[in-house]
OpenMM code with the backbone's topology and positions (N, CA, C; nanometers):
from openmm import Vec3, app, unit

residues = "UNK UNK UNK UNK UNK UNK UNK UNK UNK UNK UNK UNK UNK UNK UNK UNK UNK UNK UNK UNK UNK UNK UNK UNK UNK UNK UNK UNK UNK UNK UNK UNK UNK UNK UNK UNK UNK UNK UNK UNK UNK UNK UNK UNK UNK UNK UNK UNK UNK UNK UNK UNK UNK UNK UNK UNK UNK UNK UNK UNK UNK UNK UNK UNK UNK UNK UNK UNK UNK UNK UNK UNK UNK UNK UNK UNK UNK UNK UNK UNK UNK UNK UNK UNK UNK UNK UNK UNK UNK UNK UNK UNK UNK UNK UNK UNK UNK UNK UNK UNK UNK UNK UNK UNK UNK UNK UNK UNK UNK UNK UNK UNK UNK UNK UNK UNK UNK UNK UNK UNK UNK UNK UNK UNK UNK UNK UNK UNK UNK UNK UNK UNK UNK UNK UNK UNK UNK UNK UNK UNK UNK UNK".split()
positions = [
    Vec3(4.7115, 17.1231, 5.7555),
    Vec3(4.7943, 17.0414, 5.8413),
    Vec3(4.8823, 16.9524, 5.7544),
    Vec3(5.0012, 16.9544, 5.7916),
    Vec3(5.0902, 16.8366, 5.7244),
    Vec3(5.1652, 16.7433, 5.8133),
    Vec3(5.2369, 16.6586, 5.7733),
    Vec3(5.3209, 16.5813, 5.8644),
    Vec3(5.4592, 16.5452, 5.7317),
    Vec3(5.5845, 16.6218, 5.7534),
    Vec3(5.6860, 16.6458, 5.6593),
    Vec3(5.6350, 16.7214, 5.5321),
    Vec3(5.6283, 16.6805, 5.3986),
    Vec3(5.5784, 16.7685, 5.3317),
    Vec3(5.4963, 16.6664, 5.2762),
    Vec3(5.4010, 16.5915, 5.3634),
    Vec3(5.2303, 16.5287, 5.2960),
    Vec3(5.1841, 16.6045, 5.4117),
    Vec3(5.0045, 16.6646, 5.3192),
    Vec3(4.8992, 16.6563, 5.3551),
    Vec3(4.8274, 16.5937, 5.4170),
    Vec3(4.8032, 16.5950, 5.5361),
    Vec3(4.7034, 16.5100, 5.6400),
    Vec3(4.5409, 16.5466, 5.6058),
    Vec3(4.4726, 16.4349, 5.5875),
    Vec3(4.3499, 16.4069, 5.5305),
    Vec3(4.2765, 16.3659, 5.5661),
    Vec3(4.1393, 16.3997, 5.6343),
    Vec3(4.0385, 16.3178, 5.7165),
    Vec3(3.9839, 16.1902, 5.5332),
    Vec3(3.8502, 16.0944, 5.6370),
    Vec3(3.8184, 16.0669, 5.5165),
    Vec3(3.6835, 16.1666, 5.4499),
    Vec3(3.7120, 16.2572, 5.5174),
    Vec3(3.5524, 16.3114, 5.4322),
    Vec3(3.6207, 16.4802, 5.4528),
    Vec3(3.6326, 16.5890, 5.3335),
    Vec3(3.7378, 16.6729, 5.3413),
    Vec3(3.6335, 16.7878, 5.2733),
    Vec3(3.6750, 16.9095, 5.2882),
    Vec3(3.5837, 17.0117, 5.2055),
    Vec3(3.6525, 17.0750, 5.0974),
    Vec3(3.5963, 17.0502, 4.9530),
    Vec3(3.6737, 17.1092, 4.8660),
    Vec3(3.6190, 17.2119, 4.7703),
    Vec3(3.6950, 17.3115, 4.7800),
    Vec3(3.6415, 17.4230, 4.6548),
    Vec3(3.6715, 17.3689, 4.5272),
    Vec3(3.5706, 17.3848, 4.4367),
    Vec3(3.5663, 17.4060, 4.3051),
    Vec3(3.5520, 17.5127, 4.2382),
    Vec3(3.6517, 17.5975, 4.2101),
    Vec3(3.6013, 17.7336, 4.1072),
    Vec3(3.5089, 17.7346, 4.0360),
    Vec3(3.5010, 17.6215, 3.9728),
    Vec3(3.4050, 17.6008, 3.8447),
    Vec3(3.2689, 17.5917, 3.9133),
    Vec3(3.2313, 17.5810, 4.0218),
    Vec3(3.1407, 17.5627, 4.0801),
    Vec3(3.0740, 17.7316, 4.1740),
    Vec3(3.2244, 17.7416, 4.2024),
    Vec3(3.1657, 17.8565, 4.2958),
    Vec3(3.0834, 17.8490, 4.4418),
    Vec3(3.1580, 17.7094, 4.4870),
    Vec3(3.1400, 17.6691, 4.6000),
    Vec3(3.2186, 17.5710, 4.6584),
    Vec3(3.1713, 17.5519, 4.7677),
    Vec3(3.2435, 17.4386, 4.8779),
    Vec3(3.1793, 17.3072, 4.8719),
    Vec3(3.1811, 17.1918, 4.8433),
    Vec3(3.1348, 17.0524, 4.8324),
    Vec3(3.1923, 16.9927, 4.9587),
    Vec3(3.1593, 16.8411, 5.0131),
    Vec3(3.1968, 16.7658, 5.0821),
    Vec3(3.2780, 16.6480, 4.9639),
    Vec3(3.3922, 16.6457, 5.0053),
    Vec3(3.4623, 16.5411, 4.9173),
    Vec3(3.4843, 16.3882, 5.0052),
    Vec3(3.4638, 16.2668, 4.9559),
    Vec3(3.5022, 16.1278, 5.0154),
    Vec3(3.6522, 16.1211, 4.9788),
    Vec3(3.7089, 16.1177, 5.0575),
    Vec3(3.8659, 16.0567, 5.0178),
    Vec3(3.8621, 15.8803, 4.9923),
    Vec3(3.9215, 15.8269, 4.8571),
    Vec3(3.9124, 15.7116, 4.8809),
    Vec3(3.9781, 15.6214, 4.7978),
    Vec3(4.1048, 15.6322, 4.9040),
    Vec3(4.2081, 15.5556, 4.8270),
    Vec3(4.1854, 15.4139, 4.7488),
    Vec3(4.0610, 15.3169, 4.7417),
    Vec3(4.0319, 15.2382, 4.6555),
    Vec3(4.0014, 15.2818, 4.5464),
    Vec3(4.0421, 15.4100, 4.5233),
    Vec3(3.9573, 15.4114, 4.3531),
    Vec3(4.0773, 15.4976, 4.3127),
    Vec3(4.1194, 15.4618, 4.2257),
    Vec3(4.1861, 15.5142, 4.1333),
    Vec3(4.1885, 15.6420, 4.0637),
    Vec3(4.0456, 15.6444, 4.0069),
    Vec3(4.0170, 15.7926, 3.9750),
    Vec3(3.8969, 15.8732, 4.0443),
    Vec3(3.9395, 15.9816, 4.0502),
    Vec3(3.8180, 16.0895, 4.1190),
    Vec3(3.6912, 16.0495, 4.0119),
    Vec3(3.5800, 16.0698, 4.1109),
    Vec3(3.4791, 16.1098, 4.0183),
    Vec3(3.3509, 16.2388, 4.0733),
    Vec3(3.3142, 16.3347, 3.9422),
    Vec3(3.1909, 16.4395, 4.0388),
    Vec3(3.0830, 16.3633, 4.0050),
    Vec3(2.9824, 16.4243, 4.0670),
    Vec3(2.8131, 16.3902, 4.0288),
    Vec3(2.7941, 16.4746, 3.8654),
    Vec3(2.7223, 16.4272, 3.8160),
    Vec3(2.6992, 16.5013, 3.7065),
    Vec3(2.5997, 16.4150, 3.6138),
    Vec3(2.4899, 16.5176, 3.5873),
    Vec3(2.4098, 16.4387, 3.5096),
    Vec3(2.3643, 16.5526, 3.3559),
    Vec3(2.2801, 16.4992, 3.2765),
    Vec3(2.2506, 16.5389, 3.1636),
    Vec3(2.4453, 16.6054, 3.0838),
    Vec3(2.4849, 16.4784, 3.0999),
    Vec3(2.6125, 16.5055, 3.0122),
    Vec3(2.6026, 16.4788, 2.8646),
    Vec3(2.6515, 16.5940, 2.8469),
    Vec3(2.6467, 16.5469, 2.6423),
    Vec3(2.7845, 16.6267, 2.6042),
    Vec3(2.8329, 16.5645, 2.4999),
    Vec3(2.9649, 16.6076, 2.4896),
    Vec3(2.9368, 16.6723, 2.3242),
    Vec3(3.0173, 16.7815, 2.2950),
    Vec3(3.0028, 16.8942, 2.1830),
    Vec3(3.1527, 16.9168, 2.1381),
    Vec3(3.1621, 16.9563, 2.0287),
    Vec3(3.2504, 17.0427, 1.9633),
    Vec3(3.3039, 17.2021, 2.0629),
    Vec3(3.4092, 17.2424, 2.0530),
    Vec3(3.4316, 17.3630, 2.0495),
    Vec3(3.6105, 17.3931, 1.9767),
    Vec3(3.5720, 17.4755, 1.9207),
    Vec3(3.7021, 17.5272, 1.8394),
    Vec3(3.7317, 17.3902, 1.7657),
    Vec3(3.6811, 17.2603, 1.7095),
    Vec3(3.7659, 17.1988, 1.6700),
    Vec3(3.7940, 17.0832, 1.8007),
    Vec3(3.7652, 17.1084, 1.9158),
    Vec3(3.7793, 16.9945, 2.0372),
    Vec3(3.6788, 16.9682, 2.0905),
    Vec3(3.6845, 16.8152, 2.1653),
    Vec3(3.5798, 16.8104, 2.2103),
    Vec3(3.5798, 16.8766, 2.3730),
    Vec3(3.4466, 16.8439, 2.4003),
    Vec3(3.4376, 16.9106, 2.5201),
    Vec3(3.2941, 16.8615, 2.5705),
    Vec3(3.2462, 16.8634, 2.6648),
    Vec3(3.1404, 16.8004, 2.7531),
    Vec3(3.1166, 16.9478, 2.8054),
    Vec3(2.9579, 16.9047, 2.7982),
    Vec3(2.8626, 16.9946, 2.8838),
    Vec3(2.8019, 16.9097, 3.0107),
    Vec3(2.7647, 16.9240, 3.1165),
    Vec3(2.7162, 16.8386, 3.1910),
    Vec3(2.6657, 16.9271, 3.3147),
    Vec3(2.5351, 16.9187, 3.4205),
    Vec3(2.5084, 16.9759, 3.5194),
    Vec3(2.5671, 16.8842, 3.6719),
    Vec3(2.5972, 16.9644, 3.7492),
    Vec3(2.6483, 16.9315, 3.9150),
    Vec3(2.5151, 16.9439, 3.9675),
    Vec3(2.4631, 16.8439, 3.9933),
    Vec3(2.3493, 16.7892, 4.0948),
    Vec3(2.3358, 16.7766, 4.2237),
    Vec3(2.3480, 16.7980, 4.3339),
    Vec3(2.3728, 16.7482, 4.4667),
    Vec3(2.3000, 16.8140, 4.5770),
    Vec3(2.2504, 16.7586, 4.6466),
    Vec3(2.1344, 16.8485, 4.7302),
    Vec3(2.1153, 16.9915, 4.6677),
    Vec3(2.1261, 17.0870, 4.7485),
    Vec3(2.1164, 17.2405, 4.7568),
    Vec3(2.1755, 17.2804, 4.6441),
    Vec3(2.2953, 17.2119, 4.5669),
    Vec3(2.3680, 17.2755, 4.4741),
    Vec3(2.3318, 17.2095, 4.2815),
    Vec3(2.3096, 17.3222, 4.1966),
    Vec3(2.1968, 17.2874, 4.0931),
    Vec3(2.3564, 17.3813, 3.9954),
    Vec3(2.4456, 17.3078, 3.9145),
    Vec3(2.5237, 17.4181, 3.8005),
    Vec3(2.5540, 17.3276, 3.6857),
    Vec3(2.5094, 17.4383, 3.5774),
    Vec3(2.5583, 17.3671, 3.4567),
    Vec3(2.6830, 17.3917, 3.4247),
    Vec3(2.7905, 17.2652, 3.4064),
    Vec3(2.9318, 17.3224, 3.3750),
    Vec3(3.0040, 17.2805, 3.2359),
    Vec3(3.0727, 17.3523, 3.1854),
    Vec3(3.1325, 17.3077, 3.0565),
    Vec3(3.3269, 17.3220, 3.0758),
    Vec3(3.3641, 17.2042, 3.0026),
    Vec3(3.4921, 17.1511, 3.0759),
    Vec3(3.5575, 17.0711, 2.9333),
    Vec3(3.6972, 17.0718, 2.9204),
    Vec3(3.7354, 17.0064, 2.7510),
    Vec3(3.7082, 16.8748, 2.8265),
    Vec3(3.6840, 16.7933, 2.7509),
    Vec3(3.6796, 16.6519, 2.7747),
    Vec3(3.8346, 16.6092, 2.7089),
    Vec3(3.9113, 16.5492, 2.8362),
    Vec3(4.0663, 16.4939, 2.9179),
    Vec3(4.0515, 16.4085, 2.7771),
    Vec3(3.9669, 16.2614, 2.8337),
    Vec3(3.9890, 16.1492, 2.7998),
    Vec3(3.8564, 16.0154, 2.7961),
    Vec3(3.8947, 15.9471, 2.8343),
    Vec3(3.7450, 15.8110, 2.8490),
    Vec3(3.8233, 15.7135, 2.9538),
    Vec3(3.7176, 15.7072, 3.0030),
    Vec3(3.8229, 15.5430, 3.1294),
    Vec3(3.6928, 15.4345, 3.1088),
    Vec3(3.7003, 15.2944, 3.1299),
    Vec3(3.6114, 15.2415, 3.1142),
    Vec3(3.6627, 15.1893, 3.2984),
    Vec3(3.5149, 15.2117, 3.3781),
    Vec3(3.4851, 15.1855, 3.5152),
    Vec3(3.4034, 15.0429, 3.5202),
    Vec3(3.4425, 14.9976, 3.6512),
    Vec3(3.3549, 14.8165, 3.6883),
    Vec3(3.3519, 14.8227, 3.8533),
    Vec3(3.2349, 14.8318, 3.8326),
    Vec3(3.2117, 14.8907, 3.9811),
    Vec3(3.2109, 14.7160, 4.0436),
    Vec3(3.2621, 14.7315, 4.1573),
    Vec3(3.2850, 14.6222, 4.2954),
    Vec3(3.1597, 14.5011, 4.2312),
    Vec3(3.0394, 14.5481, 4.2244),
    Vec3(2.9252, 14.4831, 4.2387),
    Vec3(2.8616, 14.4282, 4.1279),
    Vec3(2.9700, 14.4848, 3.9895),
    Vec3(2.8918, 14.4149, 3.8467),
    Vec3(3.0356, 14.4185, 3.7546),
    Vec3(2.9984, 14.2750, 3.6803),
    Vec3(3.1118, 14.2557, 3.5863),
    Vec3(3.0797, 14.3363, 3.4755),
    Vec3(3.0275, 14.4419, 3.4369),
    Vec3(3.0033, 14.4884, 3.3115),
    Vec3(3.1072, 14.6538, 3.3319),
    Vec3(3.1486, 14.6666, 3.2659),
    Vec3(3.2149, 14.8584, 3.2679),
    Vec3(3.1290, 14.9296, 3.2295),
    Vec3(3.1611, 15.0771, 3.2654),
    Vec3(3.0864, 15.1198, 3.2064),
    Vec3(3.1887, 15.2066, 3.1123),
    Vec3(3.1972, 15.3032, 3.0264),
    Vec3(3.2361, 15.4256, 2.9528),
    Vec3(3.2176, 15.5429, 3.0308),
    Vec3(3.3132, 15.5851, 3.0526),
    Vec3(3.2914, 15.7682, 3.1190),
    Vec3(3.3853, 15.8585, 3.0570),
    Vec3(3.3377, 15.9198, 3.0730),
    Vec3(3.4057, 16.0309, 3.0246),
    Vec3(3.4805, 16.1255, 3.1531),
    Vec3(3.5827, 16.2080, 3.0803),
    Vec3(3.6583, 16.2580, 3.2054),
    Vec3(3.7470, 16.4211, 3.1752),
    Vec3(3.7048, 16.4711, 3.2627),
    Vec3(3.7268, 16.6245, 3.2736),
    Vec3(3.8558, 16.6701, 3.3584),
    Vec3(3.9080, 16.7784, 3.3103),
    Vec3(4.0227, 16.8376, 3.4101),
    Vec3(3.9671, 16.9488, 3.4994),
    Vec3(3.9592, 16.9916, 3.6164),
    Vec3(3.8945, 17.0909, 3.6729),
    Vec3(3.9870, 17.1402, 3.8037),
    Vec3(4.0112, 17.2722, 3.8115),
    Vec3(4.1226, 17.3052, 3.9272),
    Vec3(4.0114, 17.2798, 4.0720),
    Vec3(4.0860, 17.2087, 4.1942),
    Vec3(4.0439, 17.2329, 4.3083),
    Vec3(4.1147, 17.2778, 4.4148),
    Vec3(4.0626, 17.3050, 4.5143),
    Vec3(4.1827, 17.3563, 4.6230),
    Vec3(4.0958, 17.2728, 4.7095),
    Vec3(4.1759, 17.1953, 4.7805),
    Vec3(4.1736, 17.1209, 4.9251),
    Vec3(4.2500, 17.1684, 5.0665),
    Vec3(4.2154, 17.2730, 5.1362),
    Vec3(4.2996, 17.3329, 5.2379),
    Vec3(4.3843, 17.4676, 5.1647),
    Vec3(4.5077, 17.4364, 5.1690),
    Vec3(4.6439, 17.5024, 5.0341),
    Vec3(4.6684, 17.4686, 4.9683),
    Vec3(4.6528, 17.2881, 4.9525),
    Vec3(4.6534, 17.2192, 4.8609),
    Vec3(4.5787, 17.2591, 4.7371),
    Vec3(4.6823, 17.3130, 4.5809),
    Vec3(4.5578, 17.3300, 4.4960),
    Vec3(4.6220, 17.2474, 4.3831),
    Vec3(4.5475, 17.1574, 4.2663),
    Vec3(4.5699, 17.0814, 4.1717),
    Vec3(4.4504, 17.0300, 4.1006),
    Vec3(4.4871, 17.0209, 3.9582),
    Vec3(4.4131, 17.0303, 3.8626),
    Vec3(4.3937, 16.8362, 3.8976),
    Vec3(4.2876, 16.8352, 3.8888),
    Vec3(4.2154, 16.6854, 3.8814),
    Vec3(4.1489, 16.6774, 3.7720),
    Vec3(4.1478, 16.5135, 3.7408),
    Vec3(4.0703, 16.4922, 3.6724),
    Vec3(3.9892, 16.3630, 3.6916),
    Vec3(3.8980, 16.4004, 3.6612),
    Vec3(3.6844, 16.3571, 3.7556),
    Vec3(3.6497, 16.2325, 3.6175),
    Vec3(3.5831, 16.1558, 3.6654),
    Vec3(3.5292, 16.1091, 3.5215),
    Vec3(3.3507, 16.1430, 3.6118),
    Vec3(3.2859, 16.1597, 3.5323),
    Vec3(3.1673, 16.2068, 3.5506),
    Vec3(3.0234, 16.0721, 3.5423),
    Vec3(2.9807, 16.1104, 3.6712),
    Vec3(2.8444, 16.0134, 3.6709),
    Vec3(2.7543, 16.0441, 3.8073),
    Vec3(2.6529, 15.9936, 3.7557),
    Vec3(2.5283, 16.0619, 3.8413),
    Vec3(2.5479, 16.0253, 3.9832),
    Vec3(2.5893, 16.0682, 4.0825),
    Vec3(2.5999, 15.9932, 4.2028),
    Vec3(2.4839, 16.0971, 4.2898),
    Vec3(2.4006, 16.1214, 4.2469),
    Vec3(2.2740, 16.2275, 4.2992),
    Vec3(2.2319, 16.1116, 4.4144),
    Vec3(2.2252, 16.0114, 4.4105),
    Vec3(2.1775, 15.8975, 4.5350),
    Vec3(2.3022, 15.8591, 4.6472),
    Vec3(2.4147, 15.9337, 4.6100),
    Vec3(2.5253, 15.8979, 4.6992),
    Vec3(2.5449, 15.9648, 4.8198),
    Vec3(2.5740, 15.9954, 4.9206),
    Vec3(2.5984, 16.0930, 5.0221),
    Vec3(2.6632, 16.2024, 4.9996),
    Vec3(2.8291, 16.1479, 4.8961),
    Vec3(2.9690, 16.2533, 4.8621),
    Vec3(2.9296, 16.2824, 4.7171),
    Vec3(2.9138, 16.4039, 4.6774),
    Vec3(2.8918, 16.4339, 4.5408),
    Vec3(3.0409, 16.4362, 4.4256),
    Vec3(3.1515, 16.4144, 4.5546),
    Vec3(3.3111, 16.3983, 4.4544),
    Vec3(3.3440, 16.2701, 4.5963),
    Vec3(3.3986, 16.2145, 4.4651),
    Vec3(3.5134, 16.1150, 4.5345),
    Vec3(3.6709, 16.1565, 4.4897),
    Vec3(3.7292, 16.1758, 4.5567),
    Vec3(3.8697, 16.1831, 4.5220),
    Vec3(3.9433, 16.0581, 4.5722),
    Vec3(4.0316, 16.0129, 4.4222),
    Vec3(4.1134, 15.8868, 4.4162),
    Vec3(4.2557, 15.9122, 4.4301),
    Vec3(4.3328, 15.8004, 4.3966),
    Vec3(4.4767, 15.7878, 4.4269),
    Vec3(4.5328, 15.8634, 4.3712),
    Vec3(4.4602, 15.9321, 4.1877),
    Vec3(4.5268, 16.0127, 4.1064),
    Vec3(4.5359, 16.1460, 4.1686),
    Vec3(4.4540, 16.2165, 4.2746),
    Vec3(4.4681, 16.2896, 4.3444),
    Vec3(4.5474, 16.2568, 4.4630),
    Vec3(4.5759, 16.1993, 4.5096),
    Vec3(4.6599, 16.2318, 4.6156),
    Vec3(4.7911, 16.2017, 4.5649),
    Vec3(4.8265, 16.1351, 4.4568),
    Vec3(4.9387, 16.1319, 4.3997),
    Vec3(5.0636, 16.0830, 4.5219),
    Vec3(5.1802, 16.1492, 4.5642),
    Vec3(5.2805, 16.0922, 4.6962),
    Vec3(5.2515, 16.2546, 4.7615),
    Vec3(5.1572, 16.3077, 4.7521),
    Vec3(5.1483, 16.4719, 4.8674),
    Vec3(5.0150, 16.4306, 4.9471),
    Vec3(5.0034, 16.2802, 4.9797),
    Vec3(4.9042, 16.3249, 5.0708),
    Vec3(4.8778, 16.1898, 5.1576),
    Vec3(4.8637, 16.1819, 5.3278),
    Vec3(4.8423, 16.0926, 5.4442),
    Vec3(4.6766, 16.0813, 5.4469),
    Vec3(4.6254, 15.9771, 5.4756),
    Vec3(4.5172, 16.0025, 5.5027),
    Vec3(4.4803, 15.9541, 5.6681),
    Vec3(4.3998, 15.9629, 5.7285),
    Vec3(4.3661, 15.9429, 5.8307),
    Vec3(4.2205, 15.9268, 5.8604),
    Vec3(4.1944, 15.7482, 5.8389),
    Vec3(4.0758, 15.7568, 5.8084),
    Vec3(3.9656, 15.8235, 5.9693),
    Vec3(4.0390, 15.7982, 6.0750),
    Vec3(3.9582, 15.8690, 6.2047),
    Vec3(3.9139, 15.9585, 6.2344),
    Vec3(3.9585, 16.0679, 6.1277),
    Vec3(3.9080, 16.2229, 6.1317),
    Vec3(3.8309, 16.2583, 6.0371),
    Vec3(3.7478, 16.3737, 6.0278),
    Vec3(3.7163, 16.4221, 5.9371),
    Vec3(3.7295, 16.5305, 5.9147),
    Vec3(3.7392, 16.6616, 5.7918),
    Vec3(3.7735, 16.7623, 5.8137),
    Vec3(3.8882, 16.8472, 5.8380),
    Vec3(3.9487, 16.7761, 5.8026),
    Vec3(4.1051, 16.8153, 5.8387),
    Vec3(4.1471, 16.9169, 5.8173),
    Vec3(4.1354, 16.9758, 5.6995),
    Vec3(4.2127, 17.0749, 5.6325),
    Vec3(4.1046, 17.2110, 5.6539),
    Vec3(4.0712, 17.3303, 5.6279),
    Vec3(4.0615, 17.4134, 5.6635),
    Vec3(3.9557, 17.4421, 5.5346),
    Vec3(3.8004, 17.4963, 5.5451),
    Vec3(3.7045, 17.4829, 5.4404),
    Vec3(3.7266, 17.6470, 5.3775),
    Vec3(3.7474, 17.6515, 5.2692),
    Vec3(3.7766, 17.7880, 5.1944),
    Vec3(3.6600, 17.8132, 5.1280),
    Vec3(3.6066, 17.9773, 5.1264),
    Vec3(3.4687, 17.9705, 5.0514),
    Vec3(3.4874, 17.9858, 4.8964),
] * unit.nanometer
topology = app.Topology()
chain = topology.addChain("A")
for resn in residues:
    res = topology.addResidue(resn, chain)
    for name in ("N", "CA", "C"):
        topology.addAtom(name, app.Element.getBySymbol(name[0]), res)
């Protein structure tokens, strides 16, 4: 669904991850700046000369170990504590509806959260409306 050429967006959306080889529930949420996945036992390695992160996708039913170049580092301060933390941050293609674009996640355990991805402002970039009253908007691809 669009309205001109933005994407109409519930706040809770279904997104494929190739790298995954499945369908997730994504939080849309324009307070955060950057996306982030669930991901735990992250350790970051060499390859060819670059770095790169190994890390597993945790989330109910869904158990994958994924390997991804490591983007960059953001230092995060969550609402509730003055301290940052260090994350690390991955590029990974998704498709949201038709919508498809390479994001990039900074990675942390959100195994206690409801949404195993949050998608931020860096994802919706100016291609996308949200509508926080709906959910589901866009069309779930397997």
């Amino acid at each position: 669904m669009k309205i001109d050429d933005k994407w109409v967006l519930g706040r809770v959306e279904w997104l494929c991850l190739p790298a995954l080889q499945d369908t997730i529930k994504a939080r849309i949420d324009s307070g955060a700046k950057t996306s982030s996945m669930s991901a735990t036992n992250i350790a970051e390695f060499e390859r060819g000369g670059e770095p790169w992160v190994r890390f597993t996708f945790l989330h109910d039913h869904i158990s994958s170990d994924m390997e991804a170049p490591l983007t960059r580092y953001v230092r995060i301060r969550q609402a509730n504590s003055k301290k940052a933390d260090r994350r690390v941050v991955v590029t990974l293609p998704v498709r949201l509806g038709d919508l498809e674009k390479n994001v990039e996640f900074t990675l942390k355990d959100r195994t206690r959260m409801l949404y195993p991805v949050l998608l931020g402002r860096e994802f919706m970039g100016n291609d996308v409306l949200i509508d926080p009253s709906r959910r589901f908007v866009q069309p779930k691809h397997p």
